[in-house]
VOGU-3710 file (C-alpha; in Angstrom, 3 decimals, decimal comma):
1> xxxxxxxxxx> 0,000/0,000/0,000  1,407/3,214/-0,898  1,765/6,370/1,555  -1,049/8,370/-0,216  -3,412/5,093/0,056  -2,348/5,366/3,728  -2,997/8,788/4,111  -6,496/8,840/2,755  -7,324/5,583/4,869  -5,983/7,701/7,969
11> xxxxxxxxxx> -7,978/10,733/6,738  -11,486/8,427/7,134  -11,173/7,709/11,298  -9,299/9,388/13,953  -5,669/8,412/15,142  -7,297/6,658/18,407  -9,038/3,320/18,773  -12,312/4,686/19,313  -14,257/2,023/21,491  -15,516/3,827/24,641
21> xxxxxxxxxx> -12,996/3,383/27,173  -10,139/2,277/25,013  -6,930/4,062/25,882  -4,372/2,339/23,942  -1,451/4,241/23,531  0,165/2,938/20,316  -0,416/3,321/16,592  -4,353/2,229/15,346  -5,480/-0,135/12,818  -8,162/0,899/10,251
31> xxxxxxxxxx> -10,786/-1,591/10,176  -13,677/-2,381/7,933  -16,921/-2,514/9,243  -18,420/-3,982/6,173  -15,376/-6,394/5,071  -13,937/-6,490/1,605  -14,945/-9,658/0,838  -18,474/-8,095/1,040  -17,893/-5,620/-0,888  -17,129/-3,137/2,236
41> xxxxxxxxxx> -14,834/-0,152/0,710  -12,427/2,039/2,647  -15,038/5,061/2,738  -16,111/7,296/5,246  -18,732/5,419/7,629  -17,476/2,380/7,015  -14,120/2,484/8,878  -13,474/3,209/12,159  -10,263/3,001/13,999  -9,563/0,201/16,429
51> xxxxxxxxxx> -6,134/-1,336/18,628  -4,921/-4,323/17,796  -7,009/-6,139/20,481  -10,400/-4,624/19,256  -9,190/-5,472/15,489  -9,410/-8,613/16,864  -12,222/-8,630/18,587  -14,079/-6,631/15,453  -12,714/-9,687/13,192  -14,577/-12,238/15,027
61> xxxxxxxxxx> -17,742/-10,078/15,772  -17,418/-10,058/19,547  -18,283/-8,073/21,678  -17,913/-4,857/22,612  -16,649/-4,905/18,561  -20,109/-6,457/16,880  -20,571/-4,491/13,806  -23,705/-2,508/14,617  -22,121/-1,525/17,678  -19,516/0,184/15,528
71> xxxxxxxxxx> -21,889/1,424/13,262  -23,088/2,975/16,078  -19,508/4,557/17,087  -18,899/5,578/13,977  -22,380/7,314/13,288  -21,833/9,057/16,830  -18,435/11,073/16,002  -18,898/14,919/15,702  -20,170/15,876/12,168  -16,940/17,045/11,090
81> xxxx> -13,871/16,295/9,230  -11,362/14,001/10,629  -8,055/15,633/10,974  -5,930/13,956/13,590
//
């Protein structure tokens, strides 16, 4: 993947994992909430960025990291660009 790839994937969901509570320290992952193999795209409302653990979680639809509940993360984030 090439750095401006990365930099529009970073541009979709802030630098922090954003499950409630979550205060990993360490660089994010960008995950899918619709997967590729579905047909999910990297576009805005369908990524949200997650730690490694939660990636893992979010991978296996488990809980806290079931995908409605990030829909409903992602849907919650302030109606503005995402600049971090």
């Amino acid at each position: 993947m090439g750095a401006t790839s990365r930099q529009r994937r970073a541009a979709l969901s802030p630098a922090h994992c954003e499950v409630p509570g979550c205060d990993w320290p360490h660089p994010i992952q960008r995950h899918r909430i619709e997967p590729g193999r579905d047909g999910g795209k990297y576009r805005k409302g369908n990524v949200i960025s997650l730690c490694p653990n939660h990636h893992w979680l979010a991978d296996r639809d488990m809980t806290p990291c079931e995908a409605e509940a990030l829909l409903l993360i992602v849907a919650a984030r302030p109606n503005k660009e995402v600049t971090e």
